[in-house]
Structures are given as C-alpha cells and as structure tokens.
ZABABA-49030 format. One record per residue (C-alpha): y, x, z. Coordinates in steps of 0.05 Angstrom, whole numbers. Example, Ala and Ser with C-alpha at 12.3 -4.5 7.8 and 13.67 -1.06 7.14 Angstrom:
! residues 2
<pt Y="-90" X="246" Z="156"/>
<pt Y="-21" X="273" Z="143"/>
This chain:
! residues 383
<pt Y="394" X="780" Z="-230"/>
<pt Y="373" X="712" Z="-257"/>
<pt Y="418" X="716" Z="-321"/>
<pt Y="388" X="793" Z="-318"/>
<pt Y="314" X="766" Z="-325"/>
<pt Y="340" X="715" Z="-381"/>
<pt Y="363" X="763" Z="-427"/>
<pt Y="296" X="800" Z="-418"/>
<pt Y="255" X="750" Z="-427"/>
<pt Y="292" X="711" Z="-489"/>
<pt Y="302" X="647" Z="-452"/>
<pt Y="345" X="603" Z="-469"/>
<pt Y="326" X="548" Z="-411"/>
<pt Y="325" X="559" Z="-338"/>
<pt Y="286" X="507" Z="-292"/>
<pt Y="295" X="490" Z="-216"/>
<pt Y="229" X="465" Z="-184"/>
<pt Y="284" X="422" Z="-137"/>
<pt Y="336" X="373" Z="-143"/>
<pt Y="405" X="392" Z="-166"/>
<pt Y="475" X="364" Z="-158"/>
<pt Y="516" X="352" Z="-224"/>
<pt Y="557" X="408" Z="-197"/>
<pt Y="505" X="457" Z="-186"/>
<pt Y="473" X="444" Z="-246"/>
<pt Y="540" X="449" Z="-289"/>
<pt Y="566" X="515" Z="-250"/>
<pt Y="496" X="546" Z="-258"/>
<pt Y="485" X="527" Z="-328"/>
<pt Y="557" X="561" Z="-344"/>
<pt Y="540" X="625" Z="-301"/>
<pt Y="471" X="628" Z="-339"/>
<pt Y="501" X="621" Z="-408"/>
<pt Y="449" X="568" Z="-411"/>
<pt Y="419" X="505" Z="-403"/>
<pt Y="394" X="491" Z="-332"/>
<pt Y="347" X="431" Z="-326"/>
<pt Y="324" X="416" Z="-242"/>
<pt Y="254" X="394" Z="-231"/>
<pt Y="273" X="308" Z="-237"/>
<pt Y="306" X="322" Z="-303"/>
<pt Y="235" X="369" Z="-324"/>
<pt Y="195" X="310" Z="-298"/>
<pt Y="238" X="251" Z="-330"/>
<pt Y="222" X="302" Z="-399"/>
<pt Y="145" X="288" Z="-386"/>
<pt Y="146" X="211" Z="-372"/>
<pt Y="196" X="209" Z="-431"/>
<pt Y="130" X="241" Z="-473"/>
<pt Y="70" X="207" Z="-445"/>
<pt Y="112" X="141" Z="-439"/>
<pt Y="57" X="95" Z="-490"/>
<pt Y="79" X="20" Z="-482"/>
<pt Y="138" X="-20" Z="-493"/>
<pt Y="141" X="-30" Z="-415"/>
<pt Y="134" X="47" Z="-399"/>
<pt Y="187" X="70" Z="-436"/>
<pt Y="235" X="19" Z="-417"/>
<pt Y="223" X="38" Z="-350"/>
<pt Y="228" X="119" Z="-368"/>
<pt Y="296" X="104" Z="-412"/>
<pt Y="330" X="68" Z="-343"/>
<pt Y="310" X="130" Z="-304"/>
<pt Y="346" X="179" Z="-357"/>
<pt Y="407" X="133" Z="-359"/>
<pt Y="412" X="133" Z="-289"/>
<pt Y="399" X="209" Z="-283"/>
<pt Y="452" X="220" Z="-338"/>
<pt Y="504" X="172" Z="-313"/>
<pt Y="520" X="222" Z="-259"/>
<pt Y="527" X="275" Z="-298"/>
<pt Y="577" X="263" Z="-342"/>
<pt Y="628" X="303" Z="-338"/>
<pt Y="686" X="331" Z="-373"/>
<pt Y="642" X="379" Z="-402"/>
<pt Y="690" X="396" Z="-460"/>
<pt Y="764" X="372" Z="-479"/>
<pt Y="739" X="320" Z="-529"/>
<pt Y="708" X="283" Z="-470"/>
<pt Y="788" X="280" Z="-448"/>
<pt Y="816" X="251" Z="-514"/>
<pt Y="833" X="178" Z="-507"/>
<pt Y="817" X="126" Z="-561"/>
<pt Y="871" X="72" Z="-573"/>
<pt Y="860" X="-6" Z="-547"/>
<pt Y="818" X="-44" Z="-603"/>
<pt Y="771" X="-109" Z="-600"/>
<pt Y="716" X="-96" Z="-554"/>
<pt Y="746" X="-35" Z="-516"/>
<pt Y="779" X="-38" Z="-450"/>
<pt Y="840" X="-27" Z="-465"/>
<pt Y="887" X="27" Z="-493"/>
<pt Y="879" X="85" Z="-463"/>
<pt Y="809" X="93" Z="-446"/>
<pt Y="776" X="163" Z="-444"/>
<pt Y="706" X="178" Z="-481"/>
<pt Y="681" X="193" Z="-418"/>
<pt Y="703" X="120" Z="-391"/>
<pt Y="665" X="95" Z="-451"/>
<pt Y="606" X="138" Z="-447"/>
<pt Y="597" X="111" Z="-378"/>
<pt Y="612" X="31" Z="-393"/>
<pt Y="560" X="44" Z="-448"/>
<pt Y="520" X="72" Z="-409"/>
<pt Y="531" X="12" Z="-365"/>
<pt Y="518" X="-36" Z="-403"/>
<pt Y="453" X="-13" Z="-426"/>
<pt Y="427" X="3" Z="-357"/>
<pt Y="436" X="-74" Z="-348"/>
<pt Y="398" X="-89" Z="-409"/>
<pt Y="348" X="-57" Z="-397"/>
<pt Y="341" X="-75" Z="-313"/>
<pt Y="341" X="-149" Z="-346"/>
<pt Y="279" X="-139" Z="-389"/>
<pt Y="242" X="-101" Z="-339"/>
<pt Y="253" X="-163" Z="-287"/>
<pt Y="218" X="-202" Z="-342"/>
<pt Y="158" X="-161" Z="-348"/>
<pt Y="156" X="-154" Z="-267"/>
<pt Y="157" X="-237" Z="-264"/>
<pt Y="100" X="-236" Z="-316"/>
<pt Y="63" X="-182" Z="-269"/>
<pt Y="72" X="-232" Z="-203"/>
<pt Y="58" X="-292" Z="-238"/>
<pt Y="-11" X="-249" Z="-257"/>
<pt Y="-19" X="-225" Z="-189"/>
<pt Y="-12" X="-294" Z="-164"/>
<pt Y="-75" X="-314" Z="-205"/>
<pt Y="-117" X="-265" Z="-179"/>
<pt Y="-101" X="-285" Z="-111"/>
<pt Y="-105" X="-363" Z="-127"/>
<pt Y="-185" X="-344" Z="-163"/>
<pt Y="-197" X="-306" Z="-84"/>
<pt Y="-210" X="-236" Z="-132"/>
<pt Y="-188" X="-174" Z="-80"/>
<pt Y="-145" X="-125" Z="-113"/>
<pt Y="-150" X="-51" Z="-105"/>
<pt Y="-101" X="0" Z="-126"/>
<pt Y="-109" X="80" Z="-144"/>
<pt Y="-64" X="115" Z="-121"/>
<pt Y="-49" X="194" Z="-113"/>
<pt Y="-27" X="257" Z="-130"/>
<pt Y="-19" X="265" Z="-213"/>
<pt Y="-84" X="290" Z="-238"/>
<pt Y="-126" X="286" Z="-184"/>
<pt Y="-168" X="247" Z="-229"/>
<pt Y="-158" X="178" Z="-217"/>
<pt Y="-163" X="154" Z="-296"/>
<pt Y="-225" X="182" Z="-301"/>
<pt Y="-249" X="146" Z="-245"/>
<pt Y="-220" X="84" Z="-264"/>
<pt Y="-261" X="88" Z="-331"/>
<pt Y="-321" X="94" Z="-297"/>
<pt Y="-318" X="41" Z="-248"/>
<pt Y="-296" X="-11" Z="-301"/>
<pt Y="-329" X="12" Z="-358"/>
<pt Y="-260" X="24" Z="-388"/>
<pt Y="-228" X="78" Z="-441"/>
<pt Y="-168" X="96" Z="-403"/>
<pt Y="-127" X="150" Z="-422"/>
<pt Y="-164" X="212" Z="-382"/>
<pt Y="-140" X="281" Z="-388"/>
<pt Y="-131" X="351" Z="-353"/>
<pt Y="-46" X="337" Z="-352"/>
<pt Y="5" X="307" Z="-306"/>
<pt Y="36" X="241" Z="-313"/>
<pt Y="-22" X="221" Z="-370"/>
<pt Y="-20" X="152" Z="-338"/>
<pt Y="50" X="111" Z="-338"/>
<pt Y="31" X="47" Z="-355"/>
<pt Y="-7" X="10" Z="-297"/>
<pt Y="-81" X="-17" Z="-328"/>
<pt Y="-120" X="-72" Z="-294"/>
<pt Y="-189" X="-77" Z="-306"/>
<pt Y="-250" X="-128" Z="-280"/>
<pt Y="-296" X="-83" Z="-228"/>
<pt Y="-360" X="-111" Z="-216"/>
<pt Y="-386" X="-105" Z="-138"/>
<pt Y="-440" X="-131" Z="-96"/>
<pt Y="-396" X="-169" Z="-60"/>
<pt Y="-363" X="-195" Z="-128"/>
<pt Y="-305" X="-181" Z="-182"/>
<pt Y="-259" X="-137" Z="-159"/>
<pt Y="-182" X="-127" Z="-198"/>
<pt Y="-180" X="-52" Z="-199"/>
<pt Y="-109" X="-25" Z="-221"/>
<pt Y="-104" X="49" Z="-248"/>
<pt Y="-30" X="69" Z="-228"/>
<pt Y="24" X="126" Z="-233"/>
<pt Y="10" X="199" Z="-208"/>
<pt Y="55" X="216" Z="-141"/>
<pt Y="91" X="279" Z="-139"/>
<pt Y="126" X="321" Z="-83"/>
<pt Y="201" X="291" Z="-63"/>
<pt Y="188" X="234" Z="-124"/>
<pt Y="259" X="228" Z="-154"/>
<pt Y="297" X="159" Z="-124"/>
<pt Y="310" X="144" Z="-207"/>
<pt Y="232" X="137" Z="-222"/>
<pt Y="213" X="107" Z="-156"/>
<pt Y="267" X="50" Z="-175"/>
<pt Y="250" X="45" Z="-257"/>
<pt Y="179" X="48" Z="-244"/>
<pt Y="179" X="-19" Z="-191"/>
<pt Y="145" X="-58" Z="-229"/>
<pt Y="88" X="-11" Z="-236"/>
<pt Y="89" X="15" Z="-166"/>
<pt Y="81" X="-57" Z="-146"/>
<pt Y="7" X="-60" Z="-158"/>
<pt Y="4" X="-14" Z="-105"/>
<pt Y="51" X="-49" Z="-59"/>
<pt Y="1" X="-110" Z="-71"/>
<pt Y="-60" X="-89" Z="-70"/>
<pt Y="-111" X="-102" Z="-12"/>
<pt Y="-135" X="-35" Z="-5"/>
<pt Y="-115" X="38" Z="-33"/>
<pt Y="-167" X="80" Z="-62"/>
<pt Y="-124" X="147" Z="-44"/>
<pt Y="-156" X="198" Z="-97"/>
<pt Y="-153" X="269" Z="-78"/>
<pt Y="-173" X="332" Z="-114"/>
<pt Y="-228" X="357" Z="-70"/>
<pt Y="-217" X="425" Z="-110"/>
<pt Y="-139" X="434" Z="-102"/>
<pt Y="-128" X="483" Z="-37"/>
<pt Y="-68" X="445" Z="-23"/>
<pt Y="-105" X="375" Z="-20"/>
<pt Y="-83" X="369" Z="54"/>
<pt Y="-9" X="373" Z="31"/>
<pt Y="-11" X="331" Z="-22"/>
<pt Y="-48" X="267" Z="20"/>
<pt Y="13" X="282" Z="62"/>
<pt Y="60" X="280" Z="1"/>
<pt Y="22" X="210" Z="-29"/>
<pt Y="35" X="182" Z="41"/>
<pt Y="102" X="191" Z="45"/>
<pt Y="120" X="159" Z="-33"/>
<pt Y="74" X="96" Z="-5"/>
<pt Y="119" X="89" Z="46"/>
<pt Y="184" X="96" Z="4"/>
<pt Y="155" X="46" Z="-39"/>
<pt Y="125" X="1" Z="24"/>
<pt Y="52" X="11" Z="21"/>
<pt Y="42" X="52" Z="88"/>
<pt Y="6" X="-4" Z="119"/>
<pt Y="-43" X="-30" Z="70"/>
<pt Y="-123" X="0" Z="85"/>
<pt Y="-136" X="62" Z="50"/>
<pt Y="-202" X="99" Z="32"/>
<pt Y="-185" X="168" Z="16"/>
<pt Y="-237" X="189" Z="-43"/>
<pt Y="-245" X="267" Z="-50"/>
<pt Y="-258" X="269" Z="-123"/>
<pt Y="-282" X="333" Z="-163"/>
<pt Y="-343" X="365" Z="-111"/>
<pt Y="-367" X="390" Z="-173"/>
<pt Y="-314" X="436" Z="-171"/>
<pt Y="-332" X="455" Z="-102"/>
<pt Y="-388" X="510" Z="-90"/>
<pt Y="-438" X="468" Z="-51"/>
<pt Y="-399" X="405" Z="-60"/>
<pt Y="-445" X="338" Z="-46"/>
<pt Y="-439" X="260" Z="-48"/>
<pt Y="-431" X="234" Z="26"/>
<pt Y="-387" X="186" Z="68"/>
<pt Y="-353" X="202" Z="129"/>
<pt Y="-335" X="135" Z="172"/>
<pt Y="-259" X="143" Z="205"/>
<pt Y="-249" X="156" Z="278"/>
<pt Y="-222" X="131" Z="331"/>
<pt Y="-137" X="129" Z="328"/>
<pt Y="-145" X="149" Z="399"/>
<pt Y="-179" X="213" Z="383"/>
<pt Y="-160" X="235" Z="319"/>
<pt Y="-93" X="228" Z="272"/>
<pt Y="-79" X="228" Z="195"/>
<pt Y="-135" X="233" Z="148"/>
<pt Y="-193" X="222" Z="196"/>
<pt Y="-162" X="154" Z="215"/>
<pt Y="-188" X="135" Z="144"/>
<pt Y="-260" X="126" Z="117"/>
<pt Y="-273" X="190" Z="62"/>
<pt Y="-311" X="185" Z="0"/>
<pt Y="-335" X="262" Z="-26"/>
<pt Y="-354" X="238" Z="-96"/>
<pt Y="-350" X="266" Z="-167"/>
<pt Y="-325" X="219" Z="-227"/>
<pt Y="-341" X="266" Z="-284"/>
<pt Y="-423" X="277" Z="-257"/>
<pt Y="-428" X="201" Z="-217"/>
<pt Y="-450" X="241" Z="-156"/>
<pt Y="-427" X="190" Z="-91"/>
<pt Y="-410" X="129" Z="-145"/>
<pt Y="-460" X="88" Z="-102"/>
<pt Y="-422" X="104" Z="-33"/>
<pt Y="-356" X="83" Z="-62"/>
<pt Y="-383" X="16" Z="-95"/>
<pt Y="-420" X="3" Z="-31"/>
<pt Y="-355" X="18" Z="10"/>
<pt Y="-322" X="-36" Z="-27"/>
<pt Y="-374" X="-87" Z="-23"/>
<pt Y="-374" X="-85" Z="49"/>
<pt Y="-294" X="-88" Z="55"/>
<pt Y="-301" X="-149" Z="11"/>
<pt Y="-363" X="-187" Z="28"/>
<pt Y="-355" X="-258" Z="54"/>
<pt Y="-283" X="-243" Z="65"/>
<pt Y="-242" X="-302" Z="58"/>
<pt Y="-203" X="-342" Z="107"/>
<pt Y="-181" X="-417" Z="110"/>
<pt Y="-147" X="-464" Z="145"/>
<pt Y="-89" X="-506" Z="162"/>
<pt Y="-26" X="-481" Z="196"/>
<pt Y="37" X="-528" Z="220"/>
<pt Y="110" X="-496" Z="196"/>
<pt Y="177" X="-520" Z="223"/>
<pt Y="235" X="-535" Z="176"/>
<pt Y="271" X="-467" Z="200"/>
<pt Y="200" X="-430" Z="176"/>
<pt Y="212" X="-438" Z="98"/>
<pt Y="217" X="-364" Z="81"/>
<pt Y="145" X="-360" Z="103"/>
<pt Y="128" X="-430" Z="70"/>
<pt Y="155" X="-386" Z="8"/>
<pt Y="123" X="-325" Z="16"/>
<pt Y="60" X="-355" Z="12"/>
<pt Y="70" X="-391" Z="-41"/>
<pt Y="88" X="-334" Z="-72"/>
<pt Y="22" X="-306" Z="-50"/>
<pt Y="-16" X="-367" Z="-86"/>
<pt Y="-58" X="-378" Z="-24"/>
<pt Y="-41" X="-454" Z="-15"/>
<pt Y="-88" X="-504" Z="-35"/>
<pt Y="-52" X="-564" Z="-7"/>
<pt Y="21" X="-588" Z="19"/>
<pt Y="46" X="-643" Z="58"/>
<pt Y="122" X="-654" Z="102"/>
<pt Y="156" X="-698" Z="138"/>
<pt Y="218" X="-692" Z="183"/>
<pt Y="185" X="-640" Z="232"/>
<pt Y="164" X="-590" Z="168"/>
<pt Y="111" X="-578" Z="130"/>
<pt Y="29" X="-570" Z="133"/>
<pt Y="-2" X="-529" Z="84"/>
<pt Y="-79" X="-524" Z="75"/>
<pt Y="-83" X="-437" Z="53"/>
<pt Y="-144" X="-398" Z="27"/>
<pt Y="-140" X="-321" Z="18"/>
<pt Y="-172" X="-257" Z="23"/>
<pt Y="-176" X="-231" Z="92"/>
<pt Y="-143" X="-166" Z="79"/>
<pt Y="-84" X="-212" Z="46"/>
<pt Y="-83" X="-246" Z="110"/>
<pt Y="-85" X="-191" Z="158"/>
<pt Y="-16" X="-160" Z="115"/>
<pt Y="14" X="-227" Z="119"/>
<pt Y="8" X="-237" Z="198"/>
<pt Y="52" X="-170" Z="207"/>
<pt Y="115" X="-201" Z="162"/>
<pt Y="173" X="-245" Z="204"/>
<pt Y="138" X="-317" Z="227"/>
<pt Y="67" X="-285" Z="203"/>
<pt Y="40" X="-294" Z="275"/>
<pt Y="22" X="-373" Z="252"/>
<pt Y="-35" X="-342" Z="217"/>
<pt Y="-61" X="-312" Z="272"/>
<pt Y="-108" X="-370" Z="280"/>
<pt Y="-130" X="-368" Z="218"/>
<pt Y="-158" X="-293" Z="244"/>
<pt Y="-193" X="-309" Z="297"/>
<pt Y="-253" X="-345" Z="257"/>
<pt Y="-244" X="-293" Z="201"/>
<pt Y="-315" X="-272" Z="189"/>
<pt Y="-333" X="-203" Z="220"/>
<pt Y="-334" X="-138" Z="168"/>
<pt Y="-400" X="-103" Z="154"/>
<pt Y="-394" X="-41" Z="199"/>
<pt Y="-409" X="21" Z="167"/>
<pt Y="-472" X="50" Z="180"/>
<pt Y="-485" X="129" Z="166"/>
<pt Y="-561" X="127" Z="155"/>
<pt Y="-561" X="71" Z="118"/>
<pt Y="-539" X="108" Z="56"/>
C-alpha cells in the first residue's frame, strides 16, 4: 500500500516520524524500492543545514557519524571485498566495511577531542560569570516557540529569528540589563519530541548552558494547541540532560496570536494543591508586540535582587570532591588547610547555592542558607 502511494505520488523518499533500527530501515528501504530516512536521520538533515559556526557543525558532523556508524552494513558485495595488508592498515585481510568503521572511528575521536576544547573554554567562561556574582538564565523550549526572538529583544541583540525549526544551534550569550542588575542570558537549542540520544550527546556543550544556568525561562507557544504536550516533552529532555531541578518560569509567548490574548502574570501554587505547570510562575507575554515585557523583566529582578550569599564553611580531608566542585563553580574567595582539611571563604548567587546544597556533602552549605536574604514575594496587584 505504501510502495502503492509511492508510485502515485513520484516519490522517491519515504520518511518515518519515529526512530528506526538499521534493520528496519534497510528491509523497508529494499521493500520500498527506495530510500527510507526515520525522523533522527530527517532531523540530523536540518541541524546539518542551519549548523552556522565552527562549533555547531562539529557537533552536528559527530551526531551523523555516530548515526551512520550503526548502519553500515553490507549493503552491496563491494563492502565484502578485502583490501591487502599495507602501511597504515590493520592488517591483511581487512574488509571495506572494517575500514569504513575504523575511519569512522577515528574521526569520531577527533572530533569528541575538539569539542572538549570548546566545552573547557565554555566552563572556564561560565566560571567568570559566577566569580563577577552575574546570575545566568537559560531559554529553553520547544523549537520555534519563539525564543530567538525574545532573546533579541531582551538584549538588544540580532539573533538569528525566524518562522523554522532548529534556526538556533549555536548557544549565544548576551548582557541583559535588570533592575536588580546584569543578567547572562543564553539563547539555546530548540527541544523536540523523543530528542535522538546522538544530538543530546554532540550537542553537550551547548545543552550545558542550560544545565548551568540559575533559572530556565521555559518558552512556550501560547498559540500551539498542543502547548500542554510539548512543556511535558521540554521537561523530559531537561531531565535527560539534568536540568529538572533548576527554577523555571514558564513564559507563554505569542498572545498575539491568541483571540483576546493579554499581558499578565500568574504566581505558582501550592505543590500541595496543584502539579506540573501551575507549580511554576507563568508569564503570558508577546515578543514580537512587547505586550507583558515589563512582567518578565520585573520577574527577574525580584528572583535576583540582593541575592548573594557568603560565608565560611569547614571541609574535612575526605570532603575534596566538594572542595572541587566549588572551585569549579568559582565561588571561593579565599583558602586555607591544615591537617584536619580545609576552610574556604565562598561568595555566590543564592540560586547557585540552593543547587549546590542538593549534590553529595552539599548539606555544609546549609548554613550559608539560613542568613540568605529573603526573595521579594510576588505580589499580583502590584503590576
């Protein structure tokens, strides 16, 4: 019936919107009479188009390689000939498709080397903006749901914003300017449904300035009847990628697109009473008019305002993967040891704080907490 509606039609390519096995994709490809390409291989296609910098298309060349590795197959008896021992080859004897996948190999490595480069340069960069106490703030959410748009206007930036999916690979940080101060707000990846394992990996370094940020502005397209599904479908990539736990503001972009759509600011509700989105705060805003700009800038200022904790904690000698991790962090201003350990003098964002008291040994920060300043509660009428 397929191959029926094939010949109809004139189509030489057949897509799967799901994931197919190298068997099922061979066996249906030969039963077709043609090529068969499942939805990770369509979206690999895209990235492989919109992929702009040197960084983004490293990262979109690993995920092909490692889609391709397992699917190399015996696809024709040339792929069974065997090439005779020479310098530089394995040995005599080796099949094309044993060299297709050493090459294939060997470039994967290459090419996981130079991303690690790029994803020290990214820490040592996050580090800084820790270290200068500026909060970081990530967009994240479904693909074009309109988060480079918003990202230009918040920064004053000339992002990359249009009507298609995946038009932003590369991740962009840009100053924000708040009440409460600068702000480091990072325009990110779109999320998909079932994101394929090959991009999530390839795509670490990006997805890390999502992983790190202090809070998640969770764009939404207020216009898309499926919006419900797709928060659900963002939420479950942030937790493949472990960002389930950092604060979120969900932002319902696009009103204007909704027949008596207007600005306002619901505050989140009690986790006793309510579950999923209504745990959150929500933003109703439009990027493209500026209608609700105000509540979102004003959201932020409050999460951020006066918002830094210091103090001195006491670490034993068995407690130096936490001594590390915040080091990592940048949040230590001052060291000292003897034989007992080690006392460090930290300064960090609150929100940086709060994350770091949930990871193994974090519970020696809990003091640091409990003369945290309080957070501006959020007030309805006062907007």
């Amino acid at each position: 019936e397929v191959k029926a509606a094939c010949d109809a039609v004139g189509a030489d390519l057949v897509l799967f919107n799901q994931t197919l096995s190298p068997v099922q994709e061979r066996n249906l490809s030969q039963a077709l009479d043609r090529r068969v390409v499942d939805r990770t291989g369509l979206i690999l296609d895209i990235f492989a188009q919109r992929a702009v910098s040197h960084e983004g298309k490293l990262q979109v060349e690993l995920a092909q390689l490692k889609h391709l590795a397992a699917r190399l197959v015996r696809a024709h008896s040339g792929l069974d000939s065997q090439r005779g021992g020479s310098i530089g080859l394995r040995g005599p004897g080796e099949t094309r498709l044993e060299t297709d996948r050493r090459l294939i190999q060997k470039r994967r490595l290459q090419l996981e080397q130079r991303l690690d480069k790029v994803e020290v340069q990214r820490t040592q960069m996050r580090r800084s903006r820790v270290r200068n106490a500026i909060p970081r703030v990530a967009l994240v959410g479904y693909t074009n749901a309109g988060k480079s748009t918003l990202f230009n206007v918040l920064t004053g930036s000339d992002v990359l914003a249009v009507d298609k999916l995946f038009a932003t690979l590369d991740p962009t940080v840009r100053r924000m300017e708040s009440a409460a101060g600068p702000i480091a707000l990072s325009d990110t990846v779109g999320f998909v449904r079932n994101l394929p394992h090959e991009l999530v990996a390839a795509f670490r370094s990006t997805l890390s300035e999502a992983r790190d940020a202090d809070v998640l502005l969770h764009i939404v397209d207020a216009a898309d009847e499926a919006r419900d599904e797709r928060i659900g479908q963002v939420d479950a990539v942030l937790a493949d990628i472990g960002a389930a736990d950092i604060p979120q503001i969900l932002v319902f972009n696009k009103i204007d697109r909704i027949e008596g759509g207007e600005p306002h600011r619901d505050a989140p509700v009690d986790p006793g009473t309510a579950a999923g989105v209504y745990q959150r705060e929500r933003i109703w805003l439009s990027a493209v008019s500026g209608a609700g700009l105000d509540l979102l800038r004003a959201s932020l200022a409050q999460r951020f305002s006066d918002r830094q904790v210091s103090g001195e904690i006491v670490l034993g000698s068995d407690q130096g993967r936490l001594r590390a991790r915040l080091h990592s962090l940048g949040v230590v201003r001052g060291e000292t040891s003897d034989e007992q350990g080690w006392r460090l003098q930290l300064e960090m964002p609150l929100a940086t704080a709060e994350r770091a008291v949930n990871e193994p040994g974090g519970h020696l920060l809990q003091a640091l907490l409990l003369v945290a300043p309080v957070a501006p509660t959020y007030n309805p009428d006062s907007q």
